[in-house]
N, C-alpha and C positions, 0 to 999 in steps of 0.2 A: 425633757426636750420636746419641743413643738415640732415637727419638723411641718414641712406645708408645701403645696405648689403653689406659683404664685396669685393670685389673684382671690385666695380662699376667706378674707376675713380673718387672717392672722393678725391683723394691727387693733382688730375691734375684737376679739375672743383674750387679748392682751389689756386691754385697758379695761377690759370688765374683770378680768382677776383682778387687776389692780385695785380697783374699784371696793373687789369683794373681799379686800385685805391684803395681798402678796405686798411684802412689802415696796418692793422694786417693779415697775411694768415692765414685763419682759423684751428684752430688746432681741435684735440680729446681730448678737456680740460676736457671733464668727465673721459676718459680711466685711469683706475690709473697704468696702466703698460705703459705710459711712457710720453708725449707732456705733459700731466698736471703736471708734474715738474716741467716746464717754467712756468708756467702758475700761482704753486702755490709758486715759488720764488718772482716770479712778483707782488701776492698779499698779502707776508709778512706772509706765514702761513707756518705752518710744517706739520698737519695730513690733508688726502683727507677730512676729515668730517668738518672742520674749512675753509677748500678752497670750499668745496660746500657754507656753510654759508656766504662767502662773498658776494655772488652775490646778496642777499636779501640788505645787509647789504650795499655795494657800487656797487652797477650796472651801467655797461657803457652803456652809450646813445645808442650809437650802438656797437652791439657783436654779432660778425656771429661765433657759430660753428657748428662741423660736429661730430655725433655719430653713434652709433649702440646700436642697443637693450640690446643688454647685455649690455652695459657701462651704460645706461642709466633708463634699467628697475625698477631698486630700486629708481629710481627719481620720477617717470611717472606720479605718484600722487601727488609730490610735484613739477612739470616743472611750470604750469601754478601762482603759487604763488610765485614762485622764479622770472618765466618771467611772468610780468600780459599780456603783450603786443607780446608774441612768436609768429612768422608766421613760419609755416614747406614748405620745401621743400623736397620732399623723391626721392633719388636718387636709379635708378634701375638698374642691367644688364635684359634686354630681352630676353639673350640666353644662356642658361645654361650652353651650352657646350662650349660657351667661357668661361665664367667665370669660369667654372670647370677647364678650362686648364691654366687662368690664377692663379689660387689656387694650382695649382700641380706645374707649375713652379714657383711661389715665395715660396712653401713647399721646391722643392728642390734647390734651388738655395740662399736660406736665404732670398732672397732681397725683403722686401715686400714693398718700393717704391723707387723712383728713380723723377728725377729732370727731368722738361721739358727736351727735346734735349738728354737725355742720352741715350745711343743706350739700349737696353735688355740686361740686364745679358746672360752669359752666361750657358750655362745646363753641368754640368758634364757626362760626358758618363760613366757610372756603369762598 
């Protein structure tokens, strides 16, 4: 598990495992506002609460993903019985005030990731 706060390079530390072989780029398969659609097409369910249950139920050998506390806090007691075998990795920003200004412009700008190689959005002038 990734877990992350938000603005840290989880979307880019994901597409370079990818990259570097994982098979699948890890997604935010807990978030139910949006990747866990894929996620729960993929494992034949319709409610978030039947695509949590999967994982007990059919769990892959290996499965990297990537969360946030909020996505994941109603889990936290049940992670370790869903994953008996979970190793965490916590991905951090160290500087506030980057991250703070990476947070203001993906606010204004809509775009809250973008593809290796894509230049920055662009900021609208007010």
């Amino acid at each position: 598990m990734i877990a992350f706060t938000p603005r840290t390079g989880s979307t880019h530390l994901c597409a370079v495992l990818h990259q570097a072989g994982q098979q699948a780029e890890p997604n935010e398969v807990f978030s139910p506002r949006g990747s866990a659609g894929q996620e729960r097409n993929r494992r034949g369910v319709r409610s978030f609460s039947d695509y949590i249950a999967t994982f007990a139920a059919k769990p892959d050998i290996t499965f990297i993903f990537k969360t946030c506390w909020l996505d994941v806090a109603s889990l936290a007691s049940a992670l370790t019985r869903i994953f008996p075998d979970l190793r965490l990795v916590y991905l951090l920003c160290r500087n506030d005030a980057t991250q703070a200004v990476s947070a203001f412009r993906a606010e204004l700008t809509g775009k809250w990731q973008r593809a290796l190689g894509d230049p920055p959005p662009e900021v609208q002038e007010a």
